[in-house]
Each structure stands twice: as structure tokens, then as C-alpha cells.
C-alpha positions in Angstrom: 348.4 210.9 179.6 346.2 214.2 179.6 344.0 214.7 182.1 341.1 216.5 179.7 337.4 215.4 179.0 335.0 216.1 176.5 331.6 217.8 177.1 329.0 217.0 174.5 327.2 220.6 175.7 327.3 223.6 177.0 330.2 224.5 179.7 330.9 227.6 182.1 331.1 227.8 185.7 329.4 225.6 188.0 328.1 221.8 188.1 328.4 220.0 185.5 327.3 216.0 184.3 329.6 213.7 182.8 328.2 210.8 181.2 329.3 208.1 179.0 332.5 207.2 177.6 334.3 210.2 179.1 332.6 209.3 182.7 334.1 205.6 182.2 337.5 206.8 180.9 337.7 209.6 183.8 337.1 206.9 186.5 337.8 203.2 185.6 340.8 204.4 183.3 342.2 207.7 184.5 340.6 206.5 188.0 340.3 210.2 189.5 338.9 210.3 192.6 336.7 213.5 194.9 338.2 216.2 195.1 341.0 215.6 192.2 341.3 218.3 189.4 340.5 217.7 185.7 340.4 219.8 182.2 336.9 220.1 180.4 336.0 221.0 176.8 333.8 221.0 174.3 335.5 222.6 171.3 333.9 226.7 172.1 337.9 227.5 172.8 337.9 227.5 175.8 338.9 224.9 178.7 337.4 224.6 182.2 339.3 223.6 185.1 337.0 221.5 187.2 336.8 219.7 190.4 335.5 215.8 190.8 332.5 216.6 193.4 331.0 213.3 193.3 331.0 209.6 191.3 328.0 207.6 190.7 328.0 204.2 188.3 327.4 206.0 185.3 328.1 209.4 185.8 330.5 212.0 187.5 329.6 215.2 189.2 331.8 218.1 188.8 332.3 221.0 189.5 333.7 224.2 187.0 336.0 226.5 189.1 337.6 228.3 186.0 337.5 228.9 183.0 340.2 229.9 180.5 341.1 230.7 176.2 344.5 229.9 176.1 345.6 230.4 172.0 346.9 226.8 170.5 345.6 227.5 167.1 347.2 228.2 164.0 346.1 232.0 163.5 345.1 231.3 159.9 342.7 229.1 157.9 343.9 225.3 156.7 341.8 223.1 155.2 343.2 219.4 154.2 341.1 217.5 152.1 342.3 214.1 151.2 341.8 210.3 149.9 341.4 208.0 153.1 344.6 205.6 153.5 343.3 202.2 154.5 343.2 200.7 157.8 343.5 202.7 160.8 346.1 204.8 158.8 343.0 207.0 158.9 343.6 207.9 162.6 346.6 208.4 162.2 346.0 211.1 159.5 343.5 212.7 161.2 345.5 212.5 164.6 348.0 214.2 163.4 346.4 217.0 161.3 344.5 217.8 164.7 347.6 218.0 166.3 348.9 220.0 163.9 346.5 222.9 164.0 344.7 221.9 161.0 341.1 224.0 160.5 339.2 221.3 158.7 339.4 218.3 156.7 337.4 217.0 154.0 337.4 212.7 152.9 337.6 213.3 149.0 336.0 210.6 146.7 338.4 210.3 144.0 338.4 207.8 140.6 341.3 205.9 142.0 340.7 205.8 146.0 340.4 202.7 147.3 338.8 203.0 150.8 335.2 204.5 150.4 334.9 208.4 151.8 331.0 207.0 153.5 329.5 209.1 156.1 330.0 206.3 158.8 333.5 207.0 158.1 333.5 210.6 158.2 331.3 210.4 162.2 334.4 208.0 162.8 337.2 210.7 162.0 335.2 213.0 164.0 335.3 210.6 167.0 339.1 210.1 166.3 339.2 214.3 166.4 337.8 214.5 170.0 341.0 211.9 171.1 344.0 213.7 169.4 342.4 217.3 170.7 342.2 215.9 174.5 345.4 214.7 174.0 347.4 217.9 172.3 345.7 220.6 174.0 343.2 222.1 171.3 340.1 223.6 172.5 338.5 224.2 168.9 337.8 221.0 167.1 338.9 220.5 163.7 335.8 220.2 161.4 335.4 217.4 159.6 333.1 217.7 156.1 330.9 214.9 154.9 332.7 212.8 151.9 332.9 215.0 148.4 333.5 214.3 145.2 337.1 215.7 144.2 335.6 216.4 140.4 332.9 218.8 142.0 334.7 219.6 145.6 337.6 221.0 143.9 335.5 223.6 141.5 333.7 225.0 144.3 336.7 226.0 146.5 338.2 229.2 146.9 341.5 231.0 148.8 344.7 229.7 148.2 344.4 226.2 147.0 347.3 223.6 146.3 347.3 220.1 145.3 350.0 217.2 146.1 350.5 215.4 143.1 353.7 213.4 142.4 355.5 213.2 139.2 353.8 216.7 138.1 356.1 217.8 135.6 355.2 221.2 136.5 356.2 221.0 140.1 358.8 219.2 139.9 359.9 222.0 137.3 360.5 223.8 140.3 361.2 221.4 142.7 365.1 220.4 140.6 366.7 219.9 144.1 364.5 217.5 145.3 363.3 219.1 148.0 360.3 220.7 148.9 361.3 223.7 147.2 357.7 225.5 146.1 356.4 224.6 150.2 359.5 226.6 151.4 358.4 229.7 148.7 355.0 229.7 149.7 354.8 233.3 151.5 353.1 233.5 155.2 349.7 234.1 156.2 347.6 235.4 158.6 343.9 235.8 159.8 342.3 236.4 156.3 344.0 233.7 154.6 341.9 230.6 153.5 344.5 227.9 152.5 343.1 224.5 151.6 346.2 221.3 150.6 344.6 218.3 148.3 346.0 215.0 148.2 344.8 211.8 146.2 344.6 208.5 146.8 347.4 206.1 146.7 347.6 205.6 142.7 347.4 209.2 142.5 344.6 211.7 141.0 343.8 210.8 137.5 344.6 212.8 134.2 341.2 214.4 134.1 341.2 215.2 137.7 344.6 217.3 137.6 343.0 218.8 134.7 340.1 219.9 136.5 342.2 220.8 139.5 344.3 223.4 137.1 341.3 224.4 135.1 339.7 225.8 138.4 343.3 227.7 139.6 344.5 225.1 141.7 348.3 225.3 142.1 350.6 222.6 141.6 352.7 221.6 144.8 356.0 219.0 145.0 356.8 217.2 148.3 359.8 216.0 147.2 361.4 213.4 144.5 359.9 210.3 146.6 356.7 208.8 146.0 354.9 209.2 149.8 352.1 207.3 151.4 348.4 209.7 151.4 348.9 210.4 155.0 352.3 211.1 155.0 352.1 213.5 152.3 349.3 215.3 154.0 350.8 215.3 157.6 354.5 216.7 156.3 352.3 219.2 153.6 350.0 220.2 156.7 353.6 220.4 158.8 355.3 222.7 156.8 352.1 225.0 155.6 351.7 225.3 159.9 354.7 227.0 160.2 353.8 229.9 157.8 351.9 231.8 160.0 353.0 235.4 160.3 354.3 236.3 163.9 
């Protein structure tokens, strides 16, 4: 279990106040005592190696000894915008995009999604963002938009911009050996590149949808000859995009 903690404000060296759920979780979960050693964030990039100074009922002193930027970041802009799978599928998605390096995520509002894209939901993911990011390491949090609609979302976009559709005709075109044949062609990037992955909902993004997506120079993309769940088909698309970066 990883021994970081989120700071809701601004860190550096010195004392430092933590409060709330990450004061309850350092010391009736974690149970850390004076004088032990924790990791501190707050999603500038950095972490802070701090030491427990003193532990009140609803609050822990600490105090910041260090402060470092180790680079866990993908090196290159990746944007996932996607339907929300229902359920607490949505943690998972967003778990593992974090995990994954992804720079931001967008909930899309498309004609066929089933679980609402609201902006309770969206201050949820954002919660679930802080979690996977203590856990995996990442000092920068992944950004996550307020709820668009696809129809609108998908015309104002720019970079590179790929969308997950299965059964395109077109991708699969190029995808004859069933496997994920136009992810494995897609050249590397780097610093400047802006790459942004769309995937619909679970029956798919409509005729008029994909027809807006192509109109606006969105590219095609197959993940295979299976039919896969939203999140997996953003997680394995957000996967293989991750290792593109140039070295």
C-alpha cells in the first residue's frame, strides 16, 4: 500500500496541515505514528518527503524535509474522451488511464450512452484520480473536463485525433489480421504532440456521429475483430498509444 497523501494546497519545505480524509486514512488506516516518514502531493509534479511531527483528532502535523520531480509522465499529450461504462466500471476506467499516464479525460454525452456524463459524476472521477495517482506514483494529476457533447466536443478538437469504433468498415480495411494493426502503425510522438483517443458508449456511436467524427478529420482506429467493453477498449487503446513515446 503506498505510503503518499494528497495536499489540497500549496507544498514546499516546512510545516505542513493535514486535514480530512487523508488525516483519517494517514492515521486510523495507514496508522503512522511521530516521527515515521510519508510522501506528499498535490499534483504541481513534485512530491515531498515529510516527517509525522505531531497527531491531533482531526489533523496531523508534518513536517517537509525534501522535496523532489521525479519524471513518471508520458512525455507527450493524451487526451481520452469516452462514454461512462456503468457501475463502478467508471473507476476502474479512470484508474487505469491514471495509471497509465493518460493527460486528461473527457465523459462524452453521446446518443446512445446509457449512464449520464453529469457534473456530480465528473467531481466523482476526479476524486477517483487523486486514489489511482497516490497509488501509482504520479505527481501531476490527470485532468478531468466537465461532460461534452460528442456532436459539438468532437468539432472543436484539434492534434491527432482517433476514434474507436467497431465494425468500421474502414478500419477494419486495414485491420484484415485481426489485430490491432493501424495502433501498431501509428508513428511516435513527443513533446508537441496533442493526441486525443474517442470511444462510444456500449451500443456504439451512431451513424451521424461517425459522420461527424470523419467530417471534422477524425481518423478511424480498429482494436481488433472482438466487440470490447467502453473501458476496456479505452484502457488497451490508452495502453498501446503510451508506449509510442519517442525515447
Amino acid at each position: 500500500m503506498s505510503d503518499r497523501f494528497f495536499v489540497d494546497g500549496p507544498l514546499d519545505l516546512g510545516d505542513v496541515t493535514l486535514t480530512g480524509p487523508e488525516a483519517h486514512h494517514l492515521t486510523a488506516v495507514r496508522r503512522f505514528a511521530v516521527g515515521d516518514i510519508v510522501t506528499l502531493f498535490n499534483g504541481d509534479g513534485r512530491e515531498h518527503r515529510a516527517r509525522v511531527v505531531e497527531i491531533g483528532k482531526k489533523s496531523v502535523a508534518l513536517q517537509v524535509t525534501g522535496v523532489e520531480s521525479p519524471n513518471r509522465e508520458l512525455g507527450f499529450s493524451l487526451h481520452v474522451a469516452s462514454a461512462l461504462p456503468k457501475g463502478d466500471r467508471g473507476d476502474f476506467l479512470i484508474e487505469k488511464l491514471t495509471e497509465l499516464g493518460v493527460t486528461d479525460f473527457t465523459p462524452l454525452e453521446t446518443q446512445r450512452g446509457i449512464v449520464k456524463a453529469s457534473e456530480a459524476k465528473a467531481d466523482k472521477l476526479r476524486r477517483a484520480v487523486i486514489e489511482a495517482s497516490k497509488q501509482c506514483g504520479r505527481n501531476f494529476l490527470m485532468l478531468v473536463h466537465s461532460p461534452a457533447r460528442w456532436l459539438d466536443w468532437c468539432r472543436a478538437q484539434s492534434g491527432r485525433r482517433l476514434i474507436a469504433h467497431p465494425g468500421d468498415p474502414e478500419a477494419q480495411a486495414r485491420d484484415s489480421a485481426g489485430a490491432s494493426l493501424a495502433l501498431r502503425a501509428l508513428p511516435s510522438f513527443d513533446a508537441s504532440d496533442r493526441v486525443t483517443i474517442a470511444v462510444g458508449p456500449e451500443g456504439g456511436f451512431s451513424e451521424q456521429e461517425l459522420q461527424a467524427a470523419r467530417a471534422a478529420g477524425w481518423e478511424m482506429l480498429a482494436l481488433g475483430p472482438r466487440i470490447l467493453r467502453v473501458e476496456t477498449a479505452a484502457v488497451a487503446a490508452a495502453a498501446v498509444l503510451g508506449l509510442t513515446r519517442k525515447p
